[in-house]
FIZA-175325 format. One record per residue (C-alpha): x, z, y. Coordinates in nm, 2 decimals. Each point is the difference from the previous one (the first is absolute). Example, Ala and Ser with C-alpha at 12.3 -4.5 7.8 and 13.67 -1.06 7.14 Angstrom:
+--------+--------+--------+
!      u !      w !      v !
+--------+--------+--------+
!   1.23 !   0.78 !  -0.45 !
!   0.14 !  -0.07 !   0.34 !
+--------+--------+--------+
This chain:
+--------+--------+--------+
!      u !      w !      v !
+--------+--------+--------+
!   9.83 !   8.07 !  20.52 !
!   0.33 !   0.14 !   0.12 !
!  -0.18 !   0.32 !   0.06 !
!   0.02 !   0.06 !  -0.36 !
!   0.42 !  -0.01 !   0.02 !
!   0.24 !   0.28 !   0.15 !
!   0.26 !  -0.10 !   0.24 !
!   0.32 !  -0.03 !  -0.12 !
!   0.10 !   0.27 !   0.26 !
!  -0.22 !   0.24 !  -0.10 !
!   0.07 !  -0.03 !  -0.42 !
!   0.22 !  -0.29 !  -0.10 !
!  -0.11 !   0.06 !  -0.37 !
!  -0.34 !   0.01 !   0.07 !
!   0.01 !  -0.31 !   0.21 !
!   0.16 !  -0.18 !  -0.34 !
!  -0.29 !   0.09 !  -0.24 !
!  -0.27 !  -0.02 !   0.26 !
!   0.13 !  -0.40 !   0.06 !
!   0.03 !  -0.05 !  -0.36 !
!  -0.35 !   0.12 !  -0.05 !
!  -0.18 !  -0.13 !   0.31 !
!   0.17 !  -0.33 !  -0.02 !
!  -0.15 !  -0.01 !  -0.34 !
!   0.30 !  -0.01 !  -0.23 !
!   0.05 !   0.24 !  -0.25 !
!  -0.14 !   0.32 !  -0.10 !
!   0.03 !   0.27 !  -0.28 !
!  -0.11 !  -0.05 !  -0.35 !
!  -0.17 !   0.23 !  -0.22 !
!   0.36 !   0.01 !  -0.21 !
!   0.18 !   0.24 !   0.19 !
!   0.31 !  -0.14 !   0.19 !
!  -0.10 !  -0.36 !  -0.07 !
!  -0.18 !  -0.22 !   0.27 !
!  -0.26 !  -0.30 !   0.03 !
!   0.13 !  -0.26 !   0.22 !
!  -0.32 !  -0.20 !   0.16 !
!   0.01 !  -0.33 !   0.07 !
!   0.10 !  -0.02 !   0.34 !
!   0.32 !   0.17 !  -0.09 !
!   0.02 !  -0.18 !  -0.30 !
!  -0.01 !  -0.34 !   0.15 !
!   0.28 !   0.11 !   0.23 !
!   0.20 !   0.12 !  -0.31 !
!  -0.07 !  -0.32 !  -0.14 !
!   0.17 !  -0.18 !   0.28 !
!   0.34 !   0.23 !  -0.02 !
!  -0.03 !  -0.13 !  -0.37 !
!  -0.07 !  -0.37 !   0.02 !
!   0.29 !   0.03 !   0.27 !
!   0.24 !   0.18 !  -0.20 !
!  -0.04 !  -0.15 !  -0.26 !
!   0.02 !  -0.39 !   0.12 !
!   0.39 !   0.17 !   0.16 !
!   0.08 !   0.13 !  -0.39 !
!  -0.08 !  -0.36 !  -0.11 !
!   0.20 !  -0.19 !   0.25 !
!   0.29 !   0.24 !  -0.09 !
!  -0.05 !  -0.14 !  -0.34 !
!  -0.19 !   0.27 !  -0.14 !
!  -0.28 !  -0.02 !  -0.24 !
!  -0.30 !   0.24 !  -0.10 !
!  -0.07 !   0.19 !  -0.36 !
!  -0.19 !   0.26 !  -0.08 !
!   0.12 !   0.33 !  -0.25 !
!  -0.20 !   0.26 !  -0.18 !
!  -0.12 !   0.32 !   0.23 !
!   0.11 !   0.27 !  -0.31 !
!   0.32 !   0.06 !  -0.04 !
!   0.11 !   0.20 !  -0.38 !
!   0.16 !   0.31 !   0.16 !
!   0.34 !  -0.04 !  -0.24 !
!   0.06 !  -0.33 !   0.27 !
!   0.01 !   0.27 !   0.29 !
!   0.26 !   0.21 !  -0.17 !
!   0.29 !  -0.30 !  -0.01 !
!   0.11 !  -0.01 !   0.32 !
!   0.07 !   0.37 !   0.12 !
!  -0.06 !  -0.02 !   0.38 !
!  -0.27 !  -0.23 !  -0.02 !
!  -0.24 !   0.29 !  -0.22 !
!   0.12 !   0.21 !   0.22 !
!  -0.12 !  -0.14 !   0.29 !
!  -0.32 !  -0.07 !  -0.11 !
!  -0.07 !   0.27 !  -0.24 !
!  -0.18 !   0.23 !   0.26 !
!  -0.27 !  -0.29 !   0.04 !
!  -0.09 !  -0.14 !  -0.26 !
!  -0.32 !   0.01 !  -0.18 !
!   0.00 !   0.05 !  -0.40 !
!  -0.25 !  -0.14 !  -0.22 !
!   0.01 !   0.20 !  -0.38 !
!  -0.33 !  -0.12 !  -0.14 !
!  -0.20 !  -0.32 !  -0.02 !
!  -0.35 !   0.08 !  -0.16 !
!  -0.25 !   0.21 !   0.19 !
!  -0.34 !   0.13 !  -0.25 !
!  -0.32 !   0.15 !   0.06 !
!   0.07 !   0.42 !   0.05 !
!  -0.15 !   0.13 !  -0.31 !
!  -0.21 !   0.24 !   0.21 !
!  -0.15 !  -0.25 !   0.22 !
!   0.15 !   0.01 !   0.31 !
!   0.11 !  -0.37 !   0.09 !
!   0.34 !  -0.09 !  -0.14 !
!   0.31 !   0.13 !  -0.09 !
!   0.36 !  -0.14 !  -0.14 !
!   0.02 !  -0.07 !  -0.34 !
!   0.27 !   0.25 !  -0.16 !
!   0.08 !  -0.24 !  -0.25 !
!   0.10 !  -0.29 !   0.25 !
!   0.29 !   0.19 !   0.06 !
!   0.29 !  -0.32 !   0.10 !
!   0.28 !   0.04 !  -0.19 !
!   0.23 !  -0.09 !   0.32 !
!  -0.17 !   0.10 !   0.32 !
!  -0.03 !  -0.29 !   0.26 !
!   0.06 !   0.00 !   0.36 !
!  -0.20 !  -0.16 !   0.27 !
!   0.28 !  -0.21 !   0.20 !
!   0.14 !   0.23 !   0.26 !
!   0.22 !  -0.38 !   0.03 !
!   0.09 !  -0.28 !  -0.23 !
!   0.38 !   0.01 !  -0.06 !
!  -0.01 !   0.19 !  -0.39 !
!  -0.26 !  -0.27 !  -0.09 !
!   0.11 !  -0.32 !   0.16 !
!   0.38 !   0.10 !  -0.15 !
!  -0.12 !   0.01 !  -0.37 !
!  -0.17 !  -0.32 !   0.04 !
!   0.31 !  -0.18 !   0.16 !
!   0.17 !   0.11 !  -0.32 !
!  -0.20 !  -0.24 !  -0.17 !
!   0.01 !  -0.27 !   0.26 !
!   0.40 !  -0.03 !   0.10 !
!   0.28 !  -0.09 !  -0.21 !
!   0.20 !  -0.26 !   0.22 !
!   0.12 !  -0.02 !   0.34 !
!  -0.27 !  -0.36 !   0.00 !
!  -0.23 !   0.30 !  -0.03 !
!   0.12 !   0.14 !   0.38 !
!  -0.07 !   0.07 !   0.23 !
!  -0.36 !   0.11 !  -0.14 !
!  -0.22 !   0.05 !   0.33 !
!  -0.37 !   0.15 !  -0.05 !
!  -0.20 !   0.19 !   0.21 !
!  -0.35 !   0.16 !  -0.10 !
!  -0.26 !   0.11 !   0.21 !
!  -0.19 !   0.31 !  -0.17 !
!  -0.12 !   0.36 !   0.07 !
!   0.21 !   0.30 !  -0.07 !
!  -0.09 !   0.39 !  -0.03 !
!   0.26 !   0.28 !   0.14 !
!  -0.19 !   0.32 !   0.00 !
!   0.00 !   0.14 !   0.32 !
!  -0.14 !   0.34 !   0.08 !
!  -0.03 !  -0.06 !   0.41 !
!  -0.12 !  -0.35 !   0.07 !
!  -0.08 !  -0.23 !   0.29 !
!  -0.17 !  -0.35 !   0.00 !
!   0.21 !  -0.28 !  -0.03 !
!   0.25 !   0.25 !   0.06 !
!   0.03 !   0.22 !  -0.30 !
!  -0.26 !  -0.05 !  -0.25 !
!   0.01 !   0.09 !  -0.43 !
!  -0.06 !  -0.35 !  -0.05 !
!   0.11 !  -0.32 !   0.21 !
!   0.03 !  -0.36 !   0.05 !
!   0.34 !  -0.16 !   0.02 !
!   0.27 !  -0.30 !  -0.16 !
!   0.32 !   0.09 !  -0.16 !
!   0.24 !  -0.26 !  -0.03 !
!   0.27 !   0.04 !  -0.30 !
!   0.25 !  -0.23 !  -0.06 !
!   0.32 !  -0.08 !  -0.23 !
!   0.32 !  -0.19 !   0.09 !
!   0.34 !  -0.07 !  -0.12 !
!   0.22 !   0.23 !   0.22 !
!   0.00 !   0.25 !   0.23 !
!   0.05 !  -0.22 !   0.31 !
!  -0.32 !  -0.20 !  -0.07 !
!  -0.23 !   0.29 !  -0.05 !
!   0.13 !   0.14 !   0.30 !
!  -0.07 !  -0.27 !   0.23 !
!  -0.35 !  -0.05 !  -0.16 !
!  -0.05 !   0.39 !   0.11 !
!   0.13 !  -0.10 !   0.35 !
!  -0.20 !  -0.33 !   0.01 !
!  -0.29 !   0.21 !  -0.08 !
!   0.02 !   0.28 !   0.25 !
!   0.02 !  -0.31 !   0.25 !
!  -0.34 !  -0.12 !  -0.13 !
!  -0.18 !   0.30 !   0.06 !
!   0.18 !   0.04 !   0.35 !
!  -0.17 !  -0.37 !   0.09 !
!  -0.30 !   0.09 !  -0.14 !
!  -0.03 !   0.33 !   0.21 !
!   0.13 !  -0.14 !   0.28 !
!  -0.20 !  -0.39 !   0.02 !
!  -0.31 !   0.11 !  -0.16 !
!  -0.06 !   0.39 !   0.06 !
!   0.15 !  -0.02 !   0.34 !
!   0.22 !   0.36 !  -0.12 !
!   0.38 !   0.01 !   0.09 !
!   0.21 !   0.12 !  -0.25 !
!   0.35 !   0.15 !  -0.06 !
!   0.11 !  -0.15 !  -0.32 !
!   0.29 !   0.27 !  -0.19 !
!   0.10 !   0.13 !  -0.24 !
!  -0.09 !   0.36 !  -0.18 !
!   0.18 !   0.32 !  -0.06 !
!   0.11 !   0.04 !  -0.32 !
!  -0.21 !   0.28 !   0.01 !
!  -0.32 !  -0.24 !   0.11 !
!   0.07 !  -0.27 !  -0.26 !
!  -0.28 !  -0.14 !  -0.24 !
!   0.09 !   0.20 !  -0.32 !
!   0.22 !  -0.22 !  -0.23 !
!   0.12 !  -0.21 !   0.30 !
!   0.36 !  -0.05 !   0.11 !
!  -0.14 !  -0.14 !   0.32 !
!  -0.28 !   0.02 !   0.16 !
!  -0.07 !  -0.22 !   0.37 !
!  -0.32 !   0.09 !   0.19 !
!  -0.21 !  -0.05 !   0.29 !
!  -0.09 !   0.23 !   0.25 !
!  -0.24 !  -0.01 !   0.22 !
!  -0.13 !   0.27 !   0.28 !
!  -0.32 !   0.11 !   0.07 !
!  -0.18 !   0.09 !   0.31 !
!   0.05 !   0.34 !  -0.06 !
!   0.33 !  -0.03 !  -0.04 !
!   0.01 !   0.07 !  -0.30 !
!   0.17 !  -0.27 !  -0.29 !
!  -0.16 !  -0.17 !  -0.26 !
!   0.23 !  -0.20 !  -0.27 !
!  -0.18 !  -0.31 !  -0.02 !
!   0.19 !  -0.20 !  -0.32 !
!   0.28 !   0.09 !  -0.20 !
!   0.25 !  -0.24 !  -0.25 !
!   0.20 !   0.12 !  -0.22 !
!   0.32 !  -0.08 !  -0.18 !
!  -0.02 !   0.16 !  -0.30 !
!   0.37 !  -0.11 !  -0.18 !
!  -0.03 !  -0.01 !  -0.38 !
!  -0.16 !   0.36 !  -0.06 !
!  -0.36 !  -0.17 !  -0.16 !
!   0.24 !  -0.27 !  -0.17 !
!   0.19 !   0.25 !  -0.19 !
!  -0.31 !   0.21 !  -0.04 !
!  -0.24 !  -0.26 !  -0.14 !
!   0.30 !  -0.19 !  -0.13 !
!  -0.02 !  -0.29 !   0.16 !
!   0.28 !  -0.25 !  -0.01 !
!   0.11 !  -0.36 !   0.01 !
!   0.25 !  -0.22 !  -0.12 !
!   0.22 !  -0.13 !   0.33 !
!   0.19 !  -0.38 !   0.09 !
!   0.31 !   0.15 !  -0.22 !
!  -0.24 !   0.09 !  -0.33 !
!   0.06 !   0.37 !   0.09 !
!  -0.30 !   0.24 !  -0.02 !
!  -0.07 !   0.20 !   0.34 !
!  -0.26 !   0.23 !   0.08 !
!  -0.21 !  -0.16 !   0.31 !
!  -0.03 !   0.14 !   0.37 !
!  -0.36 !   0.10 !   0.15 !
!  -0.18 !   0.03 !   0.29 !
!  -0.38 !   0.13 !   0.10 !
!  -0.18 !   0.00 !   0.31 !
!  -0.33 !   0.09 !   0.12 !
!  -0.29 !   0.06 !   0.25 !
!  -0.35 !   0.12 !  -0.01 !
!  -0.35 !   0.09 !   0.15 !
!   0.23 !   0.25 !   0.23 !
!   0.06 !  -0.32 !   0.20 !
!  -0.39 !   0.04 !   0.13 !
!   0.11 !   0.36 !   0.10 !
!   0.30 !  -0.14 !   0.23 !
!  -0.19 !  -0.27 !   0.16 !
!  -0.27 !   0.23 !   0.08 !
!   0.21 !   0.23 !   0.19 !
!   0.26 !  -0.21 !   0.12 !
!  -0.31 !  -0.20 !   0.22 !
!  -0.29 !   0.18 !   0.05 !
!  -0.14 !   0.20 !   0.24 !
!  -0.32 !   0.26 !   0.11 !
!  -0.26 !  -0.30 !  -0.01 !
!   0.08 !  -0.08 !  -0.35 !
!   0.24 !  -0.26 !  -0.20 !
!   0.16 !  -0.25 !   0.12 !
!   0.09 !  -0.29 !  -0.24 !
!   0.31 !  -0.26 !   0.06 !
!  -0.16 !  -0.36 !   0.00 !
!   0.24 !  -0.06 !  -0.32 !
!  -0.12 !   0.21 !  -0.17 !
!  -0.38 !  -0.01 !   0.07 !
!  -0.29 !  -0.07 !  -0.20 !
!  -0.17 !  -0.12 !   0.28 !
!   0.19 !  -0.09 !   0.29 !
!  -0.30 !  -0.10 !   0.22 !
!  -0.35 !   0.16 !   0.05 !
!  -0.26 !  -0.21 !   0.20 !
!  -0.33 !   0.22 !   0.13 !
!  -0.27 !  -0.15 !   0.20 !
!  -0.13 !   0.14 !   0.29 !
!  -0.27 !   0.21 !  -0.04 !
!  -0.11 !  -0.19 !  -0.29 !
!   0.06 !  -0.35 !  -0.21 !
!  -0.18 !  -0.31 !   0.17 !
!   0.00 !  -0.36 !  -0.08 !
!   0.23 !  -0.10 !   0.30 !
!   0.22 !   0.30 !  -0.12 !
!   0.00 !  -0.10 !  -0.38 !
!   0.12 !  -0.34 !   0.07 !
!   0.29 !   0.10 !   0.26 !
!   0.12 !   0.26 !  -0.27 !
!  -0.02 !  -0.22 !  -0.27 !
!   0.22 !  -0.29 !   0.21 !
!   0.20 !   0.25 !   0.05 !
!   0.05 !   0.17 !  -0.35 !
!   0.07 !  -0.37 !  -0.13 !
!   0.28 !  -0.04 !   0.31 !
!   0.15 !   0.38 !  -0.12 !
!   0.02 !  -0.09 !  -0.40 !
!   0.12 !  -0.35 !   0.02 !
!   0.30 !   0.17 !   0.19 !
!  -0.01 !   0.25 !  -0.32 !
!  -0.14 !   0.29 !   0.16 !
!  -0.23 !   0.23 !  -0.15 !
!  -0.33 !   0.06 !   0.24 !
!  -0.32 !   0.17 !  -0.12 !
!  -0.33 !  -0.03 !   0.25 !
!  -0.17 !   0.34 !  -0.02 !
!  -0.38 !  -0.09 !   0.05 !
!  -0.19 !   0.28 !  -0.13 !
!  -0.29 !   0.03 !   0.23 !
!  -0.02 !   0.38 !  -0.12 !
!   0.29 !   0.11 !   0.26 !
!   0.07 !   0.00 !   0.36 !
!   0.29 !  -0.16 !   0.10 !
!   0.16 !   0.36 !   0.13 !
!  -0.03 !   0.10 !  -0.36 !
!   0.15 !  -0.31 !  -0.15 !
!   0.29 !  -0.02 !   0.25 !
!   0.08 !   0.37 !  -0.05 !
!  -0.05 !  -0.05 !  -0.34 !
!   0.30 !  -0.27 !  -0.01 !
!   0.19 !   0.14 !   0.27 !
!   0.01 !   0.31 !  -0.28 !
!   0.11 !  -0.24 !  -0.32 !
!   0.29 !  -0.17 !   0.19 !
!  -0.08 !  -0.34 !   0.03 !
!   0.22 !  -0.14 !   0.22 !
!  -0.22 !  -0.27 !   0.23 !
!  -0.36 !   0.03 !   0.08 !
!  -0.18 !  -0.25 !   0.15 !
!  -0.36 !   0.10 !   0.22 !
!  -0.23 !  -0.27 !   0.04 !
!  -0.31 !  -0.01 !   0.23 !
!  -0.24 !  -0.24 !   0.16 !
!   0.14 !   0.08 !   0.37 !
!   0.37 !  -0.08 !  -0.12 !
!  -0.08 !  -0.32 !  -0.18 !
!  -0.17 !  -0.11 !   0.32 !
!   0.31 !   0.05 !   0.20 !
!   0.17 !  -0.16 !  -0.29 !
!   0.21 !   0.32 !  -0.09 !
!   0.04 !   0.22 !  -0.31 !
!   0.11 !   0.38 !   0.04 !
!   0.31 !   0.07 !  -0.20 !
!   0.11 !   0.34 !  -0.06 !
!   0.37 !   0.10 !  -0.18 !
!   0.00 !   0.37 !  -0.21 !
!   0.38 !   0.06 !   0.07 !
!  -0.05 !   0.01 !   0.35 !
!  -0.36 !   0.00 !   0.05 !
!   0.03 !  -0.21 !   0.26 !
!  -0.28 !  -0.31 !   0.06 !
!  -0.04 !  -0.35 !   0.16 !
!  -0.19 !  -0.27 !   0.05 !
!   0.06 !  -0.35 !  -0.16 !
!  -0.11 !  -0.38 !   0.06 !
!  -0.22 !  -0.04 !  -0.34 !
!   0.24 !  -0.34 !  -0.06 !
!   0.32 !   0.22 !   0.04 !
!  -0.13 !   0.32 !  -0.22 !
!   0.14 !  -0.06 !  -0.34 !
!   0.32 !  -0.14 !   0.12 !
!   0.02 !   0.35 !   0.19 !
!  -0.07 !   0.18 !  -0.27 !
!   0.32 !  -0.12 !  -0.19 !
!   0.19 !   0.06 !   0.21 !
!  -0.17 !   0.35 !   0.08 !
!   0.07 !   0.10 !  -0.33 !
!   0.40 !  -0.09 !  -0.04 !
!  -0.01 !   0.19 !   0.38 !
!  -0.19 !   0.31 !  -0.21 !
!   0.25 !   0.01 !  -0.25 !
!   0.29 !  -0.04 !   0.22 !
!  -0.12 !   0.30 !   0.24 !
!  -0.04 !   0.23 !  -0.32 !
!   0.31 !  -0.05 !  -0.09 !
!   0.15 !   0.06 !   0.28 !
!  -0.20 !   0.30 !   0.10 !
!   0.13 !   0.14 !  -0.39 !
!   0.29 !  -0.07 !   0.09 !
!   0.08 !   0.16 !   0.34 !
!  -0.14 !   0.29 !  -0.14 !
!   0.18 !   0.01 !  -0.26 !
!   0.37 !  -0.08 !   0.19 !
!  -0.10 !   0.28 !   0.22 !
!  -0.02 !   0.26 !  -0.27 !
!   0.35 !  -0.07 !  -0.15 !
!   0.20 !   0.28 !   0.16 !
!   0.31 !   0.11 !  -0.02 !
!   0.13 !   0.32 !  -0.09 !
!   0.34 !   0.19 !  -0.01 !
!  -0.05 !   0.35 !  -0.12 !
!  -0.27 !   0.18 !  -0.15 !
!  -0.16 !   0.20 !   0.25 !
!  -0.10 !  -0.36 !   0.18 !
!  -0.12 !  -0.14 !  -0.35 !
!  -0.21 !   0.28 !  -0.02 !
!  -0.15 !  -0.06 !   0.40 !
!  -0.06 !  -0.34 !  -0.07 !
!  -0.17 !   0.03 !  -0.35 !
!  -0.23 !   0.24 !   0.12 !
!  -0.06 !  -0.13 !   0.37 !
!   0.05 !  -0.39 !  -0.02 !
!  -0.05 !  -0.09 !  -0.31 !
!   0.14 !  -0.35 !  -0.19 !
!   0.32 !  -0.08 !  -0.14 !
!   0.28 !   0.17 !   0.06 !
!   0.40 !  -0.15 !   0.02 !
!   0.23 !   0.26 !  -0.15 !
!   0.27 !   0.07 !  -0.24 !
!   0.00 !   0.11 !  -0.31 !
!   0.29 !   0.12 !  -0.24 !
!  -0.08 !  -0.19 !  -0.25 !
!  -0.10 !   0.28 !  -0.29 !
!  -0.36 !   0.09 !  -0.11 !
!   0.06 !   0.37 !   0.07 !
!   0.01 !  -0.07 !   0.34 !
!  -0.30 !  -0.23 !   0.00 !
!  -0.21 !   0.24 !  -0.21 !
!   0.10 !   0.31 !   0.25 !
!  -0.14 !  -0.22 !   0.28 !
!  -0.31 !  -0.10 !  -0.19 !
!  -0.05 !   0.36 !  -0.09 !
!   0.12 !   0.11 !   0.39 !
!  -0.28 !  -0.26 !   0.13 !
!  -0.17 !  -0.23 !  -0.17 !
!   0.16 !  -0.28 !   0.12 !
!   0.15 !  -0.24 !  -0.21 !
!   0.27 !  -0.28 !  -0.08 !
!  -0.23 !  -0.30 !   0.00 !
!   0.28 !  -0.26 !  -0.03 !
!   0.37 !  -0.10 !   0.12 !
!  -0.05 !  -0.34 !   0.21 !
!   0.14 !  -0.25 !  -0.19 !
!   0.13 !  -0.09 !   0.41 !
!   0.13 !   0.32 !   0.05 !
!   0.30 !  -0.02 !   0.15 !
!   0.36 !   0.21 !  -0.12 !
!   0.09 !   0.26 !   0.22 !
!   0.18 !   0.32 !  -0.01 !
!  -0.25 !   0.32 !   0.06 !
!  -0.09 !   0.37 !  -0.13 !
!  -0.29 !   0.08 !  -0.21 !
!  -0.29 !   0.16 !   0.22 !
!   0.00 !   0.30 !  -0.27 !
!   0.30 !   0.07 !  -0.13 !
!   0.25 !  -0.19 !   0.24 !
!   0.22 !  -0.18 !  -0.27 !
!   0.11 !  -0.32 !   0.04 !
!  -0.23 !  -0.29 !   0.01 !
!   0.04 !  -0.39 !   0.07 !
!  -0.38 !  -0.16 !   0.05 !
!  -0.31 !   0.15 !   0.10 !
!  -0.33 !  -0.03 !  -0.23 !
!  -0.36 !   0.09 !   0.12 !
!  -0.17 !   0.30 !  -0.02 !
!  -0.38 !   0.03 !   0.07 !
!  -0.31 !   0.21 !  -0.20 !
!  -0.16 !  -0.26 !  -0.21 !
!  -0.32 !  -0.07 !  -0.19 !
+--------+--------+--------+
């Protein structure tokens, strides 16, 4: 089955879409720019979610749900914000369609004209700030902490499953508090969720930062991120938090009456992270046979095949050991359709990423043995029947561990420093990664660079460290480096 997928040498982007379609988990829709995502990658986006969102709850978040049109007069309040967003959003003007009068099909109704157009949510931040209006007068009404999980259109012209799609899956967070110093440590707590979740359950290192001003979320005063690097060497920002002052409070006019009876406007935050997650654990583990899943995160952590086919003997060793694997809250599936070779099926699986799979035959259960085979590594053994499922456990903390690690030496080895342009340059275009170099500080000069190469600021590490340096383009004065790299 991997004959159907380009190596990564020979077309990285190529590789990507023939995984995501050969590995069953997305493809295009008839709606141009949009995407069906199947069920096998649905069922792995459903375990990012149940994850995240278990994290969002133990931080002491809880989950609501918001309209997806937005009146396009809520857009036009906060001036950076529209401006953002206006080049993506999607308008609807009318809301009857009618029989065409000559008989072709259907056609909108002129007189269903709206008398405010409404916007399909490009994000939640207009909407969810008119409605706090309603629901906070007092500071016993902070800090106000509510995430939603919804989809939201941003009308992109070139798209890329899971990547860059019209339409997407994704949860915003938006919350209120009483000062500045609170919403700014729920920004920061928040960046460090997303950091443990890539890092624990997607097995991706990240660089957690800050953004350019020039990079920010529009309305934001802040705005931390995660950034993660790709095989390519290319970056992908994997989450983002925001602190976003008291711009939507004074826009949507929201305010509260404080300790000393005094009436403030309240401090926000927002933070977010989609279906581009699939897109960053695709490339950050996967290689020329097909996906490769970490055991956190998948669906089915263990496939058991017989050998050549299903048998009575074999049924009741699997089963033994399918009760062994769930007690110890595994998930194991026994793939016994009689219509397949076991080649097929183990390609077949060795294609969808499942972590462990397990070969059973007559021979081997006469010796007492199972065949156990790992898709990091490929790599396979032979294990006592009694000792399998305890091997298995551990097998899959080991598979974990080793992806992370692999991610992560990668990674470290594609940080590079640089000291003046004409090495930026040899580096971007012959290495690859992140790149270690100063900056003056000024958009101009981040733009020119951007413009000069493509290449741009993906964060300033929240542990990067003061020291006196020169700009790699103009050579003014500079005191910490930040991170270049061409991004997704």
């Amino acid at each position: 089955m991997a004959k159907g997928i380009t190596s990564r040498k020979e077309d990285y982007s190529k590789w990507y879409q023939d995984i995501v379609k050969e590995a069953s988990l997305a493809e295009h829709s008839a709606v141009r720019g949009c995407m069906v995502i199947k069920p096998h990658g649905y069922a792995i986006w459903e375990n990012m979610r149940d994850q995240l969102d278990k994290m969002f709850k133990d931080t002491g978040h809880v989950n609501a749900y918001f309209p997806l049109f937005i009146p396009k007069s809520y857009l036009s309040r906060e001036a950076q914000h529209v401006e953002g967003f206006a080049k993506e959003c999607a308008v609807i003007t009318h809301h009857r369609l009618m029989n065409d009068p000559n008989g072709d099909g259907v056609v909108v109704d002129p007189s269903a004209k709206l008398e405010e157009e409404l916007i399909v949510r490009p994000t939640s931040e207009t909407i969810i700030w008119d409605t706090y209006k309603n629901w906070i007068q007092s500071y016993r009404d902070l800090p106000l902490l509510i995430n939603q999980w919804a989809n939201v259109v941003r009308w992109e012209m070139r798209t890329r499953l899971f990547l860059r799609t019209a339409e997407f899956l994704w949860q915003e967070g938006h919350t209120a508090h009483a000062t500045s110093e609170e919403a700014v440590e729920e920004a920061e707590q928040m960046q460090r969720v997303y950091a443990q979740f890539a890092e624990e359950y997607m097995a991706m290192p990240v660089v957690k930062g800050i953004k350019s001003p020039n990079e920010r979320f529009a309305g934001a005063e802040e705005t931390y991120t995660i950034e993660a690097l790709m095989q390519d060497g290319k970056a992908l920002q994997a989450g983002t938090s925001h602190f976003l002052g008291q711009n939507f409070a004074k826009a949507f006019d929201v305010k509260f009456m404080n300790e000393n009876n005094k009436e403030e406007y309240v401090w926000a935050t927002s933070w977010g992270v989609s279906t581009r997650l699939m897109g960053a654990l695709i490339m950050t583990h996967s290689d020329d046979a097909g996906l490769i899943i970490p055991p956190r995160l998948a669906p089915t952590q263990v496939m058991i095949v017989p050998v050549p086919k299903p048998k009575p003997e074999i049924d009741e060793a699997v089963h033994k050991l399918m009760a062994e694997l769930r007690a110890k809250g595994i998930s194991v599936k026994y793939d016994s359709d009689k219509k397949k070779r076991p080649g097929f099926k183990f390609a077949e699986h060795e294609l969808k990423g499942i972590p462990v799979r397990v070969a059973i035959g007559m021979r081997d259960l006469d010796k007492g043995v199972m065949e156990i085979a790992r898709r990091d590594t490929k790599e396979k053994e032979f294990i006592e029947v009694a000792k399998v499922a305890e091997h298995i456990e551990q097998l899959l903390v080991d598979i974990q561990d080793n992806l992370f690690q692999r991610a992560l030496e990668f990674r470290d080895h594609h940080i590079t420093i640089a000291e003046d342009f004409d090495e930026f340059k040899d580096i971007l275009n012959n290495k690859g990664g992140f790149i270690s170099a100063h900056w003056d500080g000024t958009t101009e000069t981040e733009l020119k660079i951007k413009e000069l190469t493509k290449a741009t600021i993906r964060c300033i590490p929240l542990d990067a460290k003061e020291e006196e340096g020169s700009c790699i383009l103009t050579g003014k004065p500079s005191k910490k480096r930040v991170l270049f790299a061409k991004a997704y």
